[in-house]
KOLVO-889102 format. One record per residue (C-alpha): residue in one letter; x, y, z; residue number from 1. Coordinates in steps of 0.001 Angstrom, whole numbers, plus 500000, padded with zeros to 6 digits. Example, Ala and Ser with C-alpha at 12.3 -4.5 7.8 and 13.67 -1.06 7.14 Angstrom:
BEGIN
miza xx yy zz timi
A 512300 495500 507800 1 .
S 513670 498940 507140 2 .
This chain:
BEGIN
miza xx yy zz timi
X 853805 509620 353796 1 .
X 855730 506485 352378 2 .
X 854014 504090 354600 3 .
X 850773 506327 354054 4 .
X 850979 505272 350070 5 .
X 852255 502073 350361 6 .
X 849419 500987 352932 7 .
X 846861 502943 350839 8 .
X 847419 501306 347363 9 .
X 846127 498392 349163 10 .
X 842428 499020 350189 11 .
X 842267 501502 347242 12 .
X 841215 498629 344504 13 .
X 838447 496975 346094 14 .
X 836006 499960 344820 15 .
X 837088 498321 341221 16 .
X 836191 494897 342359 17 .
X 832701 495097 340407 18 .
X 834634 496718 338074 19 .
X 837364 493679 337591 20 .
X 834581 491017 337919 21 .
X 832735 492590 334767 22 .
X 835461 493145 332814 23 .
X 837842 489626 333298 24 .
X 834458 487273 334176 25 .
X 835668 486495 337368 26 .
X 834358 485545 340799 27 .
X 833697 488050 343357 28 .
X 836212 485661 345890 29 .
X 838624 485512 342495 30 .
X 838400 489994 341930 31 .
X 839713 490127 345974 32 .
X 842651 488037 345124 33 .
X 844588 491611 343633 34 .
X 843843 492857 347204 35 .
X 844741 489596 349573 36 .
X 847720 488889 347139 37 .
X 848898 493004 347559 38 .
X 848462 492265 351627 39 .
X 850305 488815 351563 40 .
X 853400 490212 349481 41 .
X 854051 493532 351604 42 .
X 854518 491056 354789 43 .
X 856681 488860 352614 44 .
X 859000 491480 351356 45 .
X 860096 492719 354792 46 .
X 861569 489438 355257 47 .
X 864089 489946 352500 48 .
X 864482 493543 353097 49 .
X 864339 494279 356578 50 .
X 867457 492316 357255 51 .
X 869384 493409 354273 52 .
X 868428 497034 355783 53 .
X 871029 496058 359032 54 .
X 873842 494914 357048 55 .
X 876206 497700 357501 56 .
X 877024 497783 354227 57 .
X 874070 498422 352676 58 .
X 871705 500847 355084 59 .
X 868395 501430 354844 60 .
X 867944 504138 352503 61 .
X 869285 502442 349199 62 .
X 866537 499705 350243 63 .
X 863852 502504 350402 64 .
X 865046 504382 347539 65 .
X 865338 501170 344722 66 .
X 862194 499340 346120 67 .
X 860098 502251 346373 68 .
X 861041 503433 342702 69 .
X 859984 499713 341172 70 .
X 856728 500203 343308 71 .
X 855845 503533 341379 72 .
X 857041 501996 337516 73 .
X 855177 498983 338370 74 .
X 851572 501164 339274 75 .
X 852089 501965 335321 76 .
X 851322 498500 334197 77 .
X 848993 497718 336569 78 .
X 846645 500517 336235 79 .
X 847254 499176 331655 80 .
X 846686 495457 332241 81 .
X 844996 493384 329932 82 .
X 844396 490261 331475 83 .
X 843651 489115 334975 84 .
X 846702 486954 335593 85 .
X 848613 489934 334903 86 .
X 847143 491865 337530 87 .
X 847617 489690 340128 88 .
X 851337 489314 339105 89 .
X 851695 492837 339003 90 .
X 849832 493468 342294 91 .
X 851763 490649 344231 92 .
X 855108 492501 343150 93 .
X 853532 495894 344217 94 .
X 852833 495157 347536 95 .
X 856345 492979 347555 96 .
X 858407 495983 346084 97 .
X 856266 498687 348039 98 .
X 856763 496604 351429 99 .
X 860168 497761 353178 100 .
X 858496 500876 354823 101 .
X 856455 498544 357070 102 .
X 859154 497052 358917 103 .
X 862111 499141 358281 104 .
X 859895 502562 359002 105 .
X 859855 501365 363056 106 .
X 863336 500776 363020 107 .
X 864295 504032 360933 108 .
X 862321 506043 363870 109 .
X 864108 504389 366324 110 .
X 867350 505028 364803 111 .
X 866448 508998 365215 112 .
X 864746 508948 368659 113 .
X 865578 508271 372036 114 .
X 863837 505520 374047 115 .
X 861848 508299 375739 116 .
X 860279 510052 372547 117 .
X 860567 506990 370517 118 .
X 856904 506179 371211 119 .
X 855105 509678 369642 120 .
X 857415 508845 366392 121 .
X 855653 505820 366292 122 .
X 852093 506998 366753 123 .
X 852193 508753 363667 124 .
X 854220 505922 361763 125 .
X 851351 503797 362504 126 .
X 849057 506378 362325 127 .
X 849973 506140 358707 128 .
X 849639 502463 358310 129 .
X 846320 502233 360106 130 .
X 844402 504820 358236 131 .
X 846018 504171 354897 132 .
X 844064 500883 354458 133 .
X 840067 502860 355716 134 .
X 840925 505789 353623 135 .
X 841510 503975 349966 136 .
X 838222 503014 349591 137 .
X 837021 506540 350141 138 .
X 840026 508074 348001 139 .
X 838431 505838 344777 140 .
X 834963 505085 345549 141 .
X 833325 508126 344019 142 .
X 836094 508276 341492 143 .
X 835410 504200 340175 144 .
X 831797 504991 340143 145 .
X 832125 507623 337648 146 .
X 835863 506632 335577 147 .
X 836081 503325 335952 148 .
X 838029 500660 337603 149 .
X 841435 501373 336376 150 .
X 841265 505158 338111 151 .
X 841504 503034 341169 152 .
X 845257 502039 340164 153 .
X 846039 505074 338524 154 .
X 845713 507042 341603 155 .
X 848347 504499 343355 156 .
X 850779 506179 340396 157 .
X 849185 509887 342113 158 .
X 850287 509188 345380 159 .
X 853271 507339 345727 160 .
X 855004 509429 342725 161 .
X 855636 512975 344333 162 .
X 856381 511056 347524 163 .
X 859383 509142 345763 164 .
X 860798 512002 344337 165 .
X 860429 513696 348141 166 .
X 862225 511065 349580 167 .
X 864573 510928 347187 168 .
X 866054 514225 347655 169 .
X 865617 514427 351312 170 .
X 865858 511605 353647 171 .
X 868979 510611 354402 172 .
X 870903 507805 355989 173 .
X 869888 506973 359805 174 .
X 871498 503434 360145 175 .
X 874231 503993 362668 176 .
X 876238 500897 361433 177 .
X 876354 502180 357864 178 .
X 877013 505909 359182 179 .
X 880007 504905 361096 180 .
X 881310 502461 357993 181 .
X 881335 504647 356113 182 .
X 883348 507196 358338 183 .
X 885315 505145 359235 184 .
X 886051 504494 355394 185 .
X 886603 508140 355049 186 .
X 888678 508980 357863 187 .
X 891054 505955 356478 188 .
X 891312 507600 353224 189 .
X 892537 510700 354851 190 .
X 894868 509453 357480 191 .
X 896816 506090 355268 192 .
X 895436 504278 359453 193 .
X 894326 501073 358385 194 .
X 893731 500063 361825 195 .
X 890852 502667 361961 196 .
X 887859 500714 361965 197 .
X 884145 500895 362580 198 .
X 882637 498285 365313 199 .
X 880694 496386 362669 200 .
X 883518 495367 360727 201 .
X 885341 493980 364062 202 .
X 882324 492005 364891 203 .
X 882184 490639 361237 204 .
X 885663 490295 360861 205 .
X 886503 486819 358969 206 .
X 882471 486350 357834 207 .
X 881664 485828 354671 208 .
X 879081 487916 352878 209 .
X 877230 484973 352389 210 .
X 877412 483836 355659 211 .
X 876427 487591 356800 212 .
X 873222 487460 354411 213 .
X 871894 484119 355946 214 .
X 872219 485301 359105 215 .
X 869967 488223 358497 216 .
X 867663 486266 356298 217 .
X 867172 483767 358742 218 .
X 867461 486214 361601 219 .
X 863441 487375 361325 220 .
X 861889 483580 361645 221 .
X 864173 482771 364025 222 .
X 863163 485576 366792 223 .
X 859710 484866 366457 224 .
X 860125 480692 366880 225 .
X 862614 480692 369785 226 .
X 860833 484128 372106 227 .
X 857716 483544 373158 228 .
X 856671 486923 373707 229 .
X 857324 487925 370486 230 .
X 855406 484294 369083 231 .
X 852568 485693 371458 232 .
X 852504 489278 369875 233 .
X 852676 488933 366096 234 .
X 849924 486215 366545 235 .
X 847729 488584 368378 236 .
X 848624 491251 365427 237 .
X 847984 488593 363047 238 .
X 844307 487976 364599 239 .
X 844072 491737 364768 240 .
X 845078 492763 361348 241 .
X 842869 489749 360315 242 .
X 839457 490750 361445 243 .
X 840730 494673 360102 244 .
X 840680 493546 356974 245 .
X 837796 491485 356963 246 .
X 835954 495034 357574 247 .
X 836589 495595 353077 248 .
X 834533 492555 352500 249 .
X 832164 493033 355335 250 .
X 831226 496377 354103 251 .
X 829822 496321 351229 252 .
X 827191 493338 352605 253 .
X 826173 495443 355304 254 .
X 825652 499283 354477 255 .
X 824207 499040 350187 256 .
X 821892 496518 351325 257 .
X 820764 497577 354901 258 .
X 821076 501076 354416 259 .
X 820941 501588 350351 260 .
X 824458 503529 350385 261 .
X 826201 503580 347119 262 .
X 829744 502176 346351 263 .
X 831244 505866 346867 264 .
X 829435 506192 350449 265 .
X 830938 503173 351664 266 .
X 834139 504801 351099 267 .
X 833046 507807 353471 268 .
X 832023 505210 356545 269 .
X 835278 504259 356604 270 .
X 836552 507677 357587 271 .
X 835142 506167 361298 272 .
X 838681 504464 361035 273 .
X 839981 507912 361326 274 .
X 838021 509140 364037 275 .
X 839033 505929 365782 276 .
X 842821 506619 364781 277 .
X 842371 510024 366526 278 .
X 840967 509139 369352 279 .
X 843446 506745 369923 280 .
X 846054 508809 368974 281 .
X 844733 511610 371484 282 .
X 844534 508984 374768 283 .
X 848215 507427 373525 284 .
X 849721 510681 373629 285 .
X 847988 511762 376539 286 .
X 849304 508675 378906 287 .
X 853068 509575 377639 288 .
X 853037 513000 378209 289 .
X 850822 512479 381866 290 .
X 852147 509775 382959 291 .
X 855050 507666 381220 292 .
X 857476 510363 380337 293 .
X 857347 511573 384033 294 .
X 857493 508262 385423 295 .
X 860401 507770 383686 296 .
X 862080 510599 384597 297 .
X 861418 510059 388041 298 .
X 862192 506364 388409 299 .
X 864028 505311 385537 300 .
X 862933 502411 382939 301 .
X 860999 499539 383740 302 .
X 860550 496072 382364 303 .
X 859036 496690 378723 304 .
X 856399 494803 380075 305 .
X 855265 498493 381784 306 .
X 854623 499751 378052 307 .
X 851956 497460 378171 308 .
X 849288 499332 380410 309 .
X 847515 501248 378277 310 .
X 846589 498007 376607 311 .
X 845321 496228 379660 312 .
X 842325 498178 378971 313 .
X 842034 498908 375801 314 .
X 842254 495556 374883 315 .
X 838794 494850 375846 316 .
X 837727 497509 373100 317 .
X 837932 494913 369895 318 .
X 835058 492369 371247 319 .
X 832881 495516 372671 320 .
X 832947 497260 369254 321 .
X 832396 493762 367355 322 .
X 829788 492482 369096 323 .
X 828045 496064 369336 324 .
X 828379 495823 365186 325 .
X 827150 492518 364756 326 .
X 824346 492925 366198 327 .
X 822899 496545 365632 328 .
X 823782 495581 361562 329 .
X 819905 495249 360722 330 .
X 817753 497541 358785 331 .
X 815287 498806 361716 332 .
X 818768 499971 363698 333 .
X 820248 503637 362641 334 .
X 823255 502885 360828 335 .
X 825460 505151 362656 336 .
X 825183 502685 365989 337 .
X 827217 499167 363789 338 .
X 829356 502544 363013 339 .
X 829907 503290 366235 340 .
X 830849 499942 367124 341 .
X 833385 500002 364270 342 .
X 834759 503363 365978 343 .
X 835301 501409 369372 344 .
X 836739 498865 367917 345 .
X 839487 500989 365859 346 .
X 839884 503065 368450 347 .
X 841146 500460 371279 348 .
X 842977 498162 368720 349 .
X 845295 501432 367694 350 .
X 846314 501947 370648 351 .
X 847009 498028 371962 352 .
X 848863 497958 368131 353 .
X 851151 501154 369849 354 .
X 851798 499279 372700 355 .
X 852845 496574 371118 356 .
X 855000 498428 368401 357 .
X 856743 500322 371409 358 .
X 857398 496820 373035 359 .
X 858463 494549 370305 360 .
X 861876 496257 369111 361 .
X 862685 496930 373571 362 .
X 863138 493288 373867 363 .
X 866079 493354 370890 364 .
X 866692 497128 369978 365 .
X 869516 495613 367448 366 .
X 866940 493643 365058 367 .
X 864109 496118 365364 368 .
X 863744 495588 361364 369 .
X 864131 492070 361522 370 .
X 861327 492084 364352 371 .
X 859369 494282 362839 372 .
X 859289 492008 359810 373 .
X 858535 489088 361257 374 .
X 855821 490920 362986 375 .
X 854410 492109 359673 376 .
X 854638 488707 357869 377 .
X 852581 486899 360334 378 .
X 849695 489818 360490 379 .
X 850092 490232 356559 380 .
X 849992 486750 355766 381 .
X 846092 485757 357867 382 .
X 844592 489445 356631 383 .
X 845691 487746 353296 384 .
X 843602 484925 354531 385 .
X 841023 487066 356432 386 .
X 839990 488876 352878 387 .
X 839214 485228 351190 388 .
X 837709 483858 353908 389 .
X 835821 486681 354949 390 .
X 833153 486928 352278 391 .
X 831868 483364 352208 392 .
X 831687 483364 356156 393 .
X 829432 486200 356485 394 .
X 827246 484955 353513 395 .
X 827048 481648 354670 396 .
X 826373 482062 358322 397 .
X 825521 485755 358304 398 .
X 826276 488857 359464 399 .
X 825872 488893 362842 400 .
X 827093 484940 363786 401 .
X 830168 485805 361469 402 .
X 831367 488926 363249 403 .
X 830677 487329 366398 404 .
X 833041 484505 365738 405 .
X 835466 487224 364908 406 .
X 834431 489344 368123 407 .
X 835159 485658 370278 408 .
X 838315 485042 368588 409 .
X 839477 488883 369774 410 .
X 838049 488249 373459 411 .
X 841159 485621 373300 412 .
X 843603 488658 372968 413 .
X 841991 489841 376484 414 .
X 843469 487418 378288 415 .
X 846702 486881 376359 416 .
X 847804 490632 377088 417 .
X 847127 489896 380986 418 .
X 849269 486706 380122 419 .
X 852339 488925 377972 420 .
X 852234 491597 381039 421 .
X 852303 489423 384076 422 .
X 854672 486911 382781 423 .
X 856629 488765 379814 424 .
X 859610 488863 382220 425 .
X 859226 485240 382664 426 .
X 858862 484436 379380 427 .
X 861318 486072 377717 428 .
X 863406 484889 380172 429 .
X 862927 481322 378750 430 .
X 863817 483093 375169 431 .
X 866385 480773 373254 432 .
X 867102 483421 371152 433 .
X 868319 485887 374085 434 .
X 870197 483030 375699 435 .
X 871733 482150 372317 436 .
């Protein structure tokens, strides 16, 4: 529900994008930057609080709790502001202060499940952050068209408020470093046995904080530039992610004027995206509980690089589905067939995204926030990109060339998965982070 709202409060403005361009005098490319600016911040927040989130000290739920309370008093002055500099201040710090669920949620589930059921926690995690970005539009569409832009933001406030005070009172602490500080702590208090201790304060003994803190901060980066599996994998997410979110500016140049839908309608096409997400979430869940699960109870765990499967074939989903909607996008085609191409495509990139998810924090189960965030950074920071460049690609060179560049660029992802599944061994192997 957390990452649900947090993932949702980005897509949800652009129905108040004509809304923001008549009332500030702004471009249309200026009126996306409250969206691209959101996106960019929630994969630069993770950076700073994904690590903090393993420091034993701290845990993860005071980072969800604080953040996730500025994210809800911020959706106040957003949904107010006066100005347009404001807003994109105030949206940049929403999507910064709202971001810790994206990296630290993957982590928290695999703090509560064992490798063997770890994988159906995460379907639904990013079942959450995959639909939360198609369903804003349809969430506000109908409601901008007759309230205004501002309901957009308002209904950020809507969401994400009950869910606070939920989490608030009920999740607790699943960071096994903290948990065992802490009793350790305790059980010194009652006994006067000072040399009662928990294993993260042996392994830190004689740090300093500071020197803790870099570590962490650094920690993210540093995964991604010395493994080159991981290098490979958040750029494929990145490229992913990218052409996802060029889908919000895509949109809106395809269906009004092909089809005459109205700014509320739009919003119900992208309820496709959660037909895809079921789909995917029905043949994910399917190969666990048919094949994985029983494989591994019969032979034990493989290579990480055997999570990988599913995605062998569904990665050749993304350039079927684009292609299919870049070229059935034309007025004398029904407009449920570019629809169905969108379906395909959201369909086989959820579950090559749950592959990947399930494979990332294997290869280092001890940063699986710090992964995670690096993972999200990358992705975040080109679908910040994707929504600016977007626009002026598919006005300047069309429709269908534009989303076939994008469909090309995903036929690259084909052959890199081949590449991460044959040779993963190999190349993380050659990791200067493992050997480090």
């Amino acid at each position: 529900m957390y990452t649900f709202a947090v993932y949702t409060g980005s897509a949800i403005y652009t129905s108040g994008e004509q809304g923001v361009i008549n009332r500030f005098g702004v471009s249309a490319t200026d009126a996306s930057l409250p969206l691209s600016l959101y996106v960019l911040a929630y994969g630069i927040g993770p950076l700073l609080f994904a690590p903090l989130s393993e420091v034993p000290v701290v845990g993860r739920s005071p980072v969800y709790t604080i953040t996730f309370l500025i994210f809800v008093i911020l959706s106040v002055p957003t949904a107010l502001v006066n100005n347009f500099a404001g807003l994109l201040v105030l949206r940049f710090l929403q999507g910064f202060f709202g971001s810790p669920c994206l990296a630290n949620g993957g982590a928290t589930m695999q703090d509560m499940y064992s490798l063997l059921y770890l994988p159906y926690a995460l379907t639904f995690w990013v079942s959450a952050a995959y639909c939360g970005p198609a369903l804003g539009p349809l969430l506000s569409g109908f409601a901008v068209m007759a309230k205004g832009w501002r309901w957009s933001l308002w209904e950020i406030l809507w969401i994400a408020g009950p869910i606070f005070i939920l989490m608030f009172l009920f999740v607790p602490e699943t960071s096994t470093p903290n948990i065992l500080l802490r009793r350790a702590n305790r059980l010194r208090a009652l006994t006067g046995d000072s040399r009662l201790k928990s294993q993260s304060e042996i392994d830190q003994k004689g740090l300093k904080p500071s020197a803790i803190a870099i570590d962490a901060l650094i920690k993210p980066l540093e995964i991604t530039i010395k493994d080159p599996a991981i290098a490979f994998v958040n750029m494929y997410t990145a490229l992913v992610y990218g052409i996802y979110y060029s889908f919000f500016e895509v949109f809106p140049l395809v269906y009004p004027v092909y089809y005459g839908f109205s700014l509320g309608t739009i919003g119900v096409v992208f309820t496709c995206v959660l037909i895809s997400c079921s789909i995917g979430v029905a043949v994910y869940c399917s190969y666990l509980n048919w094949y994985l699960i029983p494989d591994i109870m019969k032979n034990g765990l493989r290579a990480q690089e055997h999570r990988l499967v599913p995605a062998l074939i569904a990665a050749f989903g993304p350039p079927i589905g684009l292609f299919m909607f870049a070229w059935t996008a034309n007025p004398t085609i029904h407009w449920i067939a570019p629809t169905i191409g969108i379906t395909i495509y959201g369909a086989s990139v959820f579950i090559v995204l749950q592959c990947v998810f399930v494979y990332v924090p294997l290869s280092y189960p001890q940063y699986a926030a710090s992964i995670f965030a690096g993972n999200d950074f990358f992705r975040s920071a080109l679908a910040c990109g994707s929504i600016l460049f977007a626009r002026p690609l598919f006005i300047n060179v069309g429709i269908h060339k534009g989303v076939t560049v994008l469909a090309g660029l995903s036929t690259m992802g084909v052959i890199g998965m081949f590449v991460l599944y044959y040779q993963g061994a190999k190349l993380r192997s050659r990791s200067k982070f493992a050997q480090n």
